[in-house]
KOLTOR-504096 format. One record per residue: x, y, z of N, C-alpha, C in turn. Coordinates in pm, whole numbers, plus 50000, padded with zeros to 5 digits. Last residue first. Layout:
<atoms>
XYZXYZXYZ;...
</atoms>
This chain:
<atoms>
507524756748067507654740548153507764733748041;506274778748049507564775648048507714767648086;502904776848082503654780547970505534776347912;503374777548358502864767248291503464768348111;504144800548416504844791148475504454780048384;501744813148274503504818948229503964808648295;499434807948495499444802748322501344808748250;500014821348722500034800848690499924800948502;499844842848650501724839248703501734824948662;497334847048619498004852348487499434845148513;496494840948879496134833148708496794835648616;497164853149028497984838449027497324837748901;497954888848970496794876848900497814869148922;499204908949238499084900649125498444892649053;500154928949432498664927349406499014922049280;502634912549584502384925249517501284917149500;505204914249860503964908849803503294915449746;508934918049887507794922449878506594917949814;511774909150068511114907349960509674916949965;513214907150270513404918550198513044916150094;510174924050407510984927350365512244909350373;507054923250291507414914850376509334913950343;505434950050206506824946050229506394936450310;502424949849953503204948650093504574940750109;501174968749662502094959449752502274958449865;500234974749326500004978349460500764965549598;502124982049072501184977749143501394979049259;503284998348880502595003548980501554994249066;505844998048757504554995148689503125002548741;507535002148939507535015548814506325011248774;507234978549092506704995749168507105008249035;508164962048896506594959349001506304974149015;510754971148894510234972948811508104966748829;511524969449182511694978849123510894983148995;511534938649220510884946649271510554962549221;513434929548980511534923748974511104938849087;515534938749119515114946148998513914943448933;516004925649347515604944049370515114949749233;516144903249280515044902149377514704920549325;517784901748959517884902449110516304909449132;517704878948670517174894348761517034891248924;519534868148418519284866948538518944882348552;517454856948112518514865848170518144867348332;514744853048018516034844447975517434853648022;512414861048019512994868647975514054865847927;511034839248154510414844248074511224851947938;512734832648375512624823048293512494827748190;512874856648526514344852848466513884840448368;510124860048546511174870248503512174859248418;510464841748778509534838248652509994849048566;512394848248958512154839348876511554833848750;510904874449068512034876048995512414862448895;508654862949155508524872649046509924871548980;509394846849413508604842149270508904851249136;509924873149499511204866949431511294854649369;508034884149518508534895749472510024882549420;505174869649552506284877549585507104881549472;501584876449485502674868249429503574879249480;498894886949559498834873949509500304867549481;497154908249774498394900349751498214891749716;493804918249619494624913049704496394909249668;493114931549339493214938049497493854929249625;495394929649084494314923049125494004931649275;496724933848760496724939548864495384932748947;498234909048484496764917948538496994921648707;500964899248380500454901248445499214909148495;501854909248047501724899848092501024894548252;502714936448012502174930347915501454917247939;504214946548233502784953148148502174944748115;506124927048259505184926148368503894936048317;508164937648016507294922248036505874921948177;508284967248159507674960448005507084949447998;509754956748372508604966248382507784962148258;512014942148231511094936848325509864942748329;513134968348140512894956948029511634948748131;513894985248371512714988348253512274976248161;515714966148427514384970148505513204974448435;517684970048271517464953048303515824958348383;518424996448265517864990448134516934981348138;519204999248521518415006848493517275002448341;521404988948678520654982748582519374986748512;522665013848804523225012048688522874998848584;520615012848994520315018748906521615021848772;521454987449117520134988449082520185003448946;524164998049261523694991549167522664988549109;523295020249425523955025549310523615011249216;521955005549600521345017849513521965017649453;524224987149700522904980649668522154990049550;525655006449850525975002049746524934994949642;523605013950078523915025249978524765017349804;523104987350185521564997550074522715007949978;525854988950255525484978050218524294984350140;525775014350442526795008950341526815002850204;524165003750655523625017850548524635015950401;524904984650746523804977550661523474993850592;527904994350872527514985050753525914983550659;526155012851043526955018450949527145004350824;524964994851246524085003951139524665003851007;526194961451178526174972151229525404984351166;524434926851108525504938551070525374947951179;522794907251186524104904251214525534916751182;521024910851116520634916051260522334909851288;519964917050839520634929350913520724928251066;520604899050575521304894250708521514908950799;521254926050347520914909850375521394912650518;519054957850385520014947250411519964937850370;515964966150196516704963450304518714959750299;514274946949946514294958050038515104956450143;516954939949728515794939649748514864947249831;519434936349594519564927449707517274928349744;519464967349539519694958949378519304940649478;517314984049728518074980449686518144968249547;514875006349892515374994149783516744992749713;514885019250104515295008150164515824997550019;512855038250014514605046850078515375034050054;510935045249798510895041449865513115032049889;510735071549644509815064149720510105052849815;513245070649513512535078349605511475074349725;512775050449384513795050649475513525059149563;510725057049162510695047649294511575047749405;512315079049014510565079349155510705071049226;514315064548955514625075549033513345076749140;512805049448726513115040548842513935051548964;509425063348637511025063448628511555051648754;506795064448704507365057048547508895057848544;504205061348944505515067048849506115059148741;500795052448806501835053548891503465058648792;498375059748643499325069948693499835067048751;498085029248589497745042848464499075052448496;498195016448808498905007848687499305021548599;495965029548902496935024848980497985025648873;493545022148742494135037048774495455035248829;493584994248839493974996848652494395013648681;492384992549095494014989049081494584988848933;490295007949014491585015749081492705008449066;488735003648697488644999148856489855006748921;487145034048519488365020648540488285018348710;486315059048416485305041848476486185033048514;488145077048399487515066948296486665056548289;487575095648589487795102148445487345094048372;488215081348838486665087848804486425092348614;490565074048821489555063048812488115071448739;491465096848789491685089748711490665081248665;491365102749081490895111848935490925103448851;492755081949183491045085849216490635089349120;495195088449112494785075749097493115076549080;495705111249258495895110449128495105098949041;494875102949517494485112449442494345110949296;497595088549497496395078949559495285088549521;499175108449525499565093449429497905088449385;498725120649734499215126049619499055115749500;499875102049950498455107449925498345116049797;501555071550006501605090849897500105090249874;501125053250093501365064050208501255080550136;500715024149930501025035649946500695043150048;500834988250000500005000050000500885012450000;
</atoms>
């Protein structure tokens, strides 16, 4: 779920403008750069949300650790947008949590045929705009199992 009331507005209008259900307004006007998201949200990294392993680090390491994490994520900047693209095209937005974030990255990597880290399925989920909960350091996004069970099925 979002916290940007601004977002969630935007979204409203939207809905109202076209008849569309919200989690399709959602999809419409969420951000479109991978900078917004980062923004949005402090903790993502190329590793996913968070640290690995943060009850064994020190602050200063696990800030270290996100801070390197950022830079990498966004020197995959390409590898994310490409994902974002496949997850348009292929997944339907639903209101409940239906699929993680590192299911996601998998089916990704099958689909697409190139490895994707946990942070760059995630990243490219939240340029798309669906709607989500951290179960850090992965995240559960509002997904069609129907649309994930038929692509798994598909690649078998």
């Amino acid at each position: 779920m979002t916290s940007n009331r601004a977002r969630k507005a935007e979204a409203r209008t939207y809905q109202a403008e076209t008849g569309s259900r919200y989690v399709v307004a959602r999809l419409e006007t969420g951000p479109r750069t991978l900078a917004a998201v980062m923004r949005e949200h402090p903790m993502l990294d190329y590793f996913g949300i968070g640290a690995f392993d943060p009850i064994r680090k020190t602050a200063e390491q696990r800030r270290t650790e996100i801070a390197d994490g950022r830079h990498r994520l966004v020197a995959h900047e390409a590898d994310v947008a490409e994902v974002a693209e496949w997850l348009r095209e292929n997944i339907t937005p639903i209101k409940t949590p239906g699929f993680g974030s590192y299911g996601l990255k998998h089916l990704a990597e099958e689909r697409i045929g190139r490895y994707v880290s946990n942070g760059e399925a995630i990243a490219a989920a939240l340029i798309v705009g669906y709607t989500f909960r951290y179960e850090t350091p992965n995240v559960a996004f509002r997904m069609s199992r129907k649309d994930v069970h038929r692509l798994q099925a598909s690649s078998r």
